[in-house]
Every structure is written in C-alpha cells, then in structure tokens.
N, C-alpha and C positions, 0 to 999 in steps of 0.2 A: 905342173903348177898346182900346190892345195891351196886349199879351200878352208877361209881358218872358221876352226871353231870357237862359237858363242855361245857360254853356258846360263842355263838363267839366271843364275846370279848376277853375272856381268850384266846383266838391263834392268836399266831403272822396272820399277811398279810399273808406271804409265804404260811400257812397252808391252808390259805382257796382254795376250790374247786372250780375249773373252772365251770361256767355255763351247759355246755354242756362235755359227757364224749362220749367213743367208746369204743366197743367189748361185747364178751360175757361176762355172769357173772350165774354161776349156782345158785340157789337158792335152797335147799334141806330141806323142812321144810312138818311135818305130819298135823298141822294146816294149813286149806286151808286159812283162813281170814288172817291169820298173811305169808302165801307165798305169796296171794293175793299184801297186802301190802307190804312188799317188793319187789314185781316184778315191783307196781305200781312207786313207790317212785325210783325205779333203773332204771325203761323205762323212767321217767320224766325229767331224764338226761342225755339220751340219749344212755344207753345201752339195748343191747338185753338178755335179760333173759330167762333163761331153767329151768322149774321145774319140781322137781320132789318131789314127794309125801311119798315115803319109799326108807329106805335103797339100795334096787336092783336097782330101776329106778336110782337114784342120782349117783353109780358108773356105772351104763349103757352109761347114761348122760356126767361123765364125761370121757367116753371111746371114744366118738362121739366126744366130742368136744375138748379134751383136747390140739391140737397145739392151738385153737384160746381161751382159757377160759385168761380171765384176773384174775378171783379170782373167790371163789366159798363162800356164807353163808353157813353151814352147821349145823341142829340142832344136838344138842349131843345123842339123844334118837329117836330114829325112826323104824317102824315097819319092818320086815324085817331085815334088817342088822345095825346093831350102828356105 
C-alpha cells in the first residue's frame, strides 16, 4: 500500500507550517535510526521530543507528560505493548 505524495505546491498558503513550532511531541518508534530522525526533523523546528523505544516506556512517557504533549507519532508494532 503507498503512501501518496503531497508536494508543497499542491497546499494552499494557509496549510503551510510556521518556521519554528513549541511543545512536546512523544515519538514512540522500535527503530532507533528512524526515532533518531524523527526526533531530529521535530527539534529542527523547534519542539521538544521524548522517545521511547517500546510499548511500556511510550505509555510511561506519555503518563509524564501527558498535560504538555502536543501530539504523539506512534509506531503500530512495538515490543512490549502495541
């Protein structure tokens, strides 16, 4: 199944993202290179990111953080708990 792509031209003005953003943002991913880069790609605009690596840590994580979390990625398959 892909995954289509949306180039920025196809979104209106309105759509596009601010330069710089705020807050946290959990990340929940068992591949370190691909948490890696998403942690890298989400601080580059200026959120703070929390990984976690399996099931347990990711709802531990968002037990800690959950009044400041702006949104979490979350992979579908993960050791520990899904």
């Amino acid at each position: 199944m892909g995954v289509p792509v949306v180039t920025p031209q196809a979104l209106p003005a309105e759509a596009a993202l601010p330069k710089t953003r705020s807050g946290i943002i959990l990340v929940a991913d068992d591949e370190p290179m691909l948490a890696r880069i998403l942690s890298q790609m989400l601080g580059s605009v200026g959120y703070d990111v929390v990984l976690a690596h399996d099931g347990i840590a990711a709802l531990e994580l968002f037990e800690h953080h959950r009044a400041n979390l702006r949104f979490a990625v979350l992979d579908v398959t993960m050791p520990g708990k899904d």
